[in-house]
Every structure is written in structure tokens, then in C-alpha cells.
N, C-alpha and C positions, 0 to 999 in steps of 0.2 A: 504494500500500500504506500503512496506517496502525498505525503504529508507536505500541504501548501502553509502558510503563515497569513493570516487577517487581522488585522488589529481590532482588539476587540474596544468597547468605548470605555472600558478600565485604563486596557493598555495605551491609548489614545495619549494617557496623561503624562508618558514618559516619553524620553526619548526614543529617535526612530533605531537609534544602535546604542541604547545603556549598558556604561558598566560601571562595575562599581566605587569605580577610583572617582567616577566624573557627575555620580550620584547622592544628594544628601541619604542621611542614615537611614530613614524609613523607606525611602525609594529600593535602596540598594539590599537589606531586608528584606523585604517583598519579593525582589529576584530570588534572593535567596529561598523562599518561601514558594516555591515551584517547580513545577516538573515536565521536561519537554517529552516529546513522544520517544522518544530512543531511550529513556531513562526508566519510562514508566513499561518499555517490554520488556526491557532486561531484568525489571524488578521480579520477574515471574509470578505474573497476576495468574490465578487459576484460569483459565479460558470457560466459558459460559457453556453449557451443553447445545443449549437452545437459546440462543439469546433472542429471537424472532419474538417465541413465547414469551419470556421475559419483559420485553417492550411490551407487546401489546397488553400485555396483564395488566402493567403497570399505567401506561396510558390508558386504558379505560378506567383503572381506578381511581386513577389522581386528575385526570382533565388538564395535565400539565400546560402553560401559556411562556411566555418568553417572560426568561427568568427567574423562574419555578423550578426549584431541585426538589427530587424524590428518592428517600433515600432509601435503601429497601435490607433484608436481610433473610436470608437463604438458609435451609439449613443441606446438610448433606447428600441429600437427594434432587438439591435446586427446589424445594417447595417452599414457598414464600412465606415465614413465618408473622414479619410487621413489617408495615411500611410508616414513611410520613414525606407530605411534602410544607414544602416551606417555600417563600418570595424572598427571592435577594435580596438587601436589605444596606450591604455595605456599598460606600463609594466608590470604594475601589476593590480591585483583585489582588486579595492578600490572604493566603493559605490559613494563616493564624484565624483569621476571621472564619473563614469558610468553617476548618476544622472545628471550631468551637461551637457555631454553630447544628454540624451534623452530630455532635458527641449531643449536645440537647437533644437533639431528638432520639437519636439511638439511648439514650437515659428515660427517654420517657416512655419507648413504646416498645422498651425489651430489656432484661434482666441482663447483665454485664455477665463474660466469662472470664475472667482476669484468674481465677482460681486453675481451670485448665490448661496443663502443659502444655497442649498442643491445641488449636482455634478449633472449632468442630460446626461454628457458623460464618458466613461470606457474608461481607456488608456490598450492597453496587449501589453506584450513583448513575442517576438518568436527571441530565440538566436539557431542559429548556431552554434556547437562547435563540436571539436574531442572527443576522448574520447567514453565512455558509456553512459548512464542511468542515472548511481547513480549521487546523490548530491555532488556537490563541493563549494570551498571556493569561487568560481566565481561566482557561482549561487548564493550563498547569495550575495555577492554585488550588482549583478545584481536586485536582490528581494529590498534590499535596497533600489538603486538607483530609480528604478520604483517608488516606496513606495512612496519618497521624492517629486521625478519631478510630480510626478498626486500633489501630496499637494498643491506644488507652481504653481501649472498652472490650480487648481478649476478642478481637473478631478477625476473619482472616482477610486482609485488603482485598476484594473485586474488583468487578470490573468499572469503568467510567463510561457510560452514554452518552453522547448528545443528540440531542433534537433539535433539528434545524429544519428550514426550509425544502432543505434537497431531501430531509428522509433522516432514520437514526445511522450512527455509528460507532459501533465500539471501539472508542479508542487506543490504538498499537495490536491490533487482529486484526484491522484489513478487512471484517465482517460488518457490514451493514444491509439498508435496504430503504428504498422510497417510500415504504408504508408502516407504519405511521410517521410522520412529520409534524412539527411545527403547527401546520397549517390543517392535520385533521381532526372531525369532530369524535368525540370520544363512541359515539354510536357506532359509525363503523368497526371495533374492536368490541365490542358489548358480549361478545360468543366467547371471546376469551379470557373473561374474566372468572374465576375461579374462586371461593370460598377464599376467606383470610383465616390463617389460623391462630388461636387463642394467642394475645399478646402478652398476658401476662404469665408466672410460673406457679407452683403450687397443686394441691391437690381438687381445686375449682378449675384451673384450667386440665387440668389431665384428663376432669371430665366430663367438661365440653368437648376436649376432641375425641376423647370415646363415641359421645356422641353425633358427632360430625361425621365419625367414617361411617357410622351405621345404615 
């Protein structure tokens, strides 16, 4: 997959070539606070089984709009355990922001596994935005901030979405598709939406989803 550059209207506010010698501190921080496409494949993100299903789940359930991140959480099997979406909110693109943000809501609408050795649930993000395709200084924040918030809340980093104009794509896999986009209504995806399962833990949810497979 070959990964263009758009500026996004965050990165708008820097320079058109920053770096950080020629950058005041919170500028050059923010770069810091980012991850380009080449950075975030190497990191070895699990790869999506079905990421098609995934989007369209998730687009039906949240009605996402430009500038609306959804943040979601998997567990082993790829079954969607909780989501949440939320509107952008910061002036700029800056990971610390992003991250803090997605740790809210993965705190709210799921139990932390910081206890287990090893992650045994995937957090993915599916942002909303204007614009194109190509990678922006947003998406790496946004790459970041995921990166961080799975660390601190014992989850395993997934994958990063966007929803554009042109259609989603997961970015650093080269996998995407024109439907759903940006620009569609959440009704076309209505057939794929699927039950959500119990967000919270204990023996009231255990059996709710007793009851759920029944």
C-alpha cells in the first residue's frame, strides 16, 4: 500500500517541514507524540480477521460523522465486547490528548486487565474525518494515543481505521474498501449489526450473556 501525506487542519498549524530544533517545546512534543505509517507496521499490530465486519458493525452502531472516534474492544474470537464513540474535542493533534481521552472511555465501558501477563482483549480505533485516504499528522496521534491507552489499561494495541470520503482503511495493511465511508447512512449497514455484549464484569453480567446465547 502506498501511503500519500494530506495535511490534516491540526497539522495545518505547523510547519510545512518541522523539526524539532526549529520548533517551540509543545510543537516539537506533539511530533514526538506520533506515529507514521512505517512505525505503526513494524509495531506488529494483530491484523483484523475480518475487518469489513468490523467497520460495518461498528458504523451502524455508532453513526460515526467527521470527527467522531469509536473506540471499540475485541475479545479473542474478534466478538465485540464494548464500544464508545466520542467528538474531537482538542485543537490540535496531540497523542497525549487523544490517549487520555480513549483511556476515558475504555475506563468506562470495560473492566481494565493490567492484572494479566499477557492482553487477552484488542482495543481498534475507527476515526471519522474529512479529508482523503492519505496519512496525516492526526493519524499519527491518533496511532499514538491508541498505542498508549491499550498499555495503560492491559489491552492488546489494534488496529487504527479511518473513515473518509473515499471509503475505510486500515491503516499499515493495505486493506480497505469504499463501503462504508464518511458519506454513508448508517441504514445501509443495519444487517450487520450484531448484539453488544455485557459491558460490565461480575456474576450479573455472566448472566446476561448466558442469556444472550440462548
Amino acid at each position: 500500500m502506498t501511503f500519500g501525506f494530506a495535511p490534516s487542519k491540526a497539522a495545518s498549524m505547523m510547519s510545512a517541514s518541522p523539526t524539532r530544533e526549529n520548533l517551540p517545546t509543545d510543537a516539537a512534543n506533539q511530533l514526538a507524540r506520533m506515529l507514521e505509517p512505517a512505525e505503526w507496521a513494524a509495531a506488529g499490530i494483530p491484523l483484523l480477521r475480518n475487518p469489513r465486519e468490523v467497520v460495518s458493525g461498528l458504523h451502524a452502531r455508532h453513526r460515526p460523522t467527521p470527527a467522531t472516534a469509536v473506540v471499540a474492544v475485541l475479545d479473542s474470537d474478534e466478538r465485540l465486547r464494548a464500544s464508545a464513540s466520542f467528538t474531537r474535542r482538542a485543537a490540535s493533534a496531540d497523542g497525549w490528548v487523544f490517549r487520555n481521552a480513549l483511556l476515558a472511555q475504555l475506563r468506562r465501558v470495560i473492566p481494565h486487565d493490567l492484572r494479566r501477563r499477557t492482553p487477552v482483549r484488542t482495543a481498534v480505533l475507527l476515526y471519522c474525518r474529512d479529508g482523503d485516504a492519505r496519512w496525516t499528522q492526526e493519524d499519527g496521534a491518533w496511532m499514538w494515543g491508541l498505542r498508549d491507552a491499550c498499555t495503560l489499561h492491559g489491552l492488546r494495541c489494534g488496529a487504527y481505521i479511518t473513515l473518509t470520503r473515499d471509503g475505510w482503511q486500515v491503516l499499515g495493511e493495505g486493506r480497505g474498501g469504499r463501503r462504508p465511508s464518511s458519506l454513508s447512512s448508517s441504514q445501509d449497514f443495519a444487517a450487520d449489526l450484531t448484539p453488544l455484549q455485557p459491558r460490565a464484569g461480575g456474576a450479573a453480567s455472566e448472566l446476561l450473556r448466558r442469556a444472550a446465547a440462548r
